[in-house]
C-alpha positions, -999 to 999 in steps of 0.1 A, spaced: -490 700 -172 -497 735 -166 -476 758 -137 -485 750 -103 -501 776 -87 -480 803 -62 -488 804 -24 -521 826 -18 -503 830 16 -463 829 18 -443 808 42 -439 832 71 -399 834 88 -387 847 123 -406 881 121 -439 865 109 -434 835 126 -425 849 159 -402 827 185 -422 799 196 -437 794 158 -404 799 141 -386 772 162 -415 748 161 -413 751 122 -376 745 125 -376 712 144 -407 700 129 -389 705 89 -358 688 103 -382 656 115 -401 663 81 -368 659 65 -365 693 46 -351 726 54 -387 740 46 -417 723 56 -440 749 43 -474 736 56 -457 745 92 -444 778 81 -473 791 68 -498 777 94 -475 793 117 -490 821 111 -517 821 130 -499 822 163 -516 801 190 -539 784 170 -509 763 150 -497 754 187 -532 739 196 -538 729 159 -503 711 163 -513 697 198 -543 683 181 -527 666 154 -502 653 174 -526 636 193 -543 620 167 -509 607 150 -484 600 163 -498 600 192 -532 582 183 -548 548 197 -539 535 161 -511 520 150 -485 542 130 -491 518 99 -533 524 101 -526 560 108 -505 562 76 -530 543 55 -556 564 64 -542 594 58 -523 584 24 -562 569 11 -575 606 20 -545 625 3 -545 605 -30 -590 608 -29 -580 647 -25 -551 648 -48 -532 666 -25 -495 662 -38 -480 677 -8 -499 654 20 -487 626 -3 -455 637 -4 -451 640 33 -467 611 43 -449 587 18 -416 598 38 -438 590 70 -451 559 60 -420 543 52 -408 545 87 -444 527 96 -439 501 73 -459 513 41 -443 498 11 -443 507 -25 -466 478 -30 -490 485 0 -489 522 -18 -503 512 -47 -529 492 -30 -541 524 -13 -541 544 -46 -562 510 -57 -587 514 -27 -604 484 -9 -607 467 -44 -570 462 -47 -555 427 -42 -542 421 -7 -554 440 18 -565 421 50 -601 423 59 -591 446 82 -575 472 64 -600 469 37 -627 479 57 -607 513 73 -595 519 35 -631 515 26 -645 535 52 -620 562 45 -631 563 7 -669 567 26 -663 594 49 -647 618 21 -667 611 -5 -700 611 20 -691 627 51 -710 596 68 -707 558 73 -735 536 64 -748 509 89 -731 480 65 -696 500 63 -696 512 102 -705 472 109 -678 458 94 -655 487 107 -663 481 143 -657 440 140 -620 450 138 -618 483 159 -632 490 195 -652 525 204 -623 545 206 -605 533 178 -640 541 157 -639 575 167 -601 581 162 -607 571 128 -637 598 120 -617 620 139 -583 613 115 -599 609 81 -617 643 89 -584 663 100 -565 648 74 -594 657 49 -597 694 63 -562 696 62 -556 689 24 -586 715 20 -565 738 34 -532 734 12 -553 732 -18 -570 763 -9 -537 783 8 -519 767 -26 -494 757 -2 -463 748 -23 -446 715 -22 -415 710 3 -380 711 -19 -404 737 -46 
């Protein structure tokens, strides 16, 4: 394997960060479980636009319609499409708290063709592989979607596979490095 890439952006501290930033980054790398999360001190950065982006995210998970264990799917599906080692890495931590085993994690590495799943969670898990691979649903995959999930659950779902796509865009891009690196 070859070296992994240094941040195009470093993780920013108290003077970069400023006082609402820094202690945001603080509390949020302590529920992370790191000293350093350094998606949230580099994003910190931008000043108000990491509070709204936070408020944002927050309200998508945790504080989304889904449940924690769909959220987690979804976004773990969208990290291993995107091979994005530190969304992986941060939402495995996550996921255990919702429930996602080692098995269930290599179901979603799998996609909706792994053993398993319930028809449920095959059809988000297969909707999520259409989204990032399409940036659409077809009639036959939003169908089956929507005999599990009501209106706003539907649109919670766009709304999270597209954040949590964006987002690993964006620690690809900024080369954000992995917590504990």
């Amino acid at each position: 394997m070859g070296t992994t890439p240094r941040p195009r952006i470093s993780p920013g501290r108290f003077r970069e960060l400023g006082p609402v930033n820094w202690l945001a980054w603080q509390v949020l790398s302590k529920a992370a479980g790191t000293e350093d999360a350094h998606l949230f001190s580099t994003l910190g950065r931008t000043g108000g636009l990491f509070r709204g982006w936070l408020h944002y995210s927050g309200k998508l998970m945790p504080g989304g319609r889904l449940r924690r264990h769909e959220s987690e799917l979804v976004i773990l599906r969208v990290a291993h499409l995107r091979e994005c080692a530190y969304e992986t890495d941060h939402h495995i931590r996550l996921g255990k708290r919702a429930g996602v085993t080692p098995d269930i994690l290599e179901q979603i590495r799998t996609g909706p063709t792994a053993p398993g799943w319930s028809d449920k969670h095959r059809a988000l898990i297969a909707a999520v592989d259409q989204l990032v691979t399409t940036r659409d649903l077809d009639d036959e995959t939003w169908s089956t979607l929507a005999n599990h999930y009501d209106e706003r659950s539907l649109i919670e779902i766009v709304l999270l596979t597209n954040q949590y796509d964006g987002l690993a865009s964006t620690i690809t891009t900024l080369r954000i490095e992995r917590d504990g690196v």
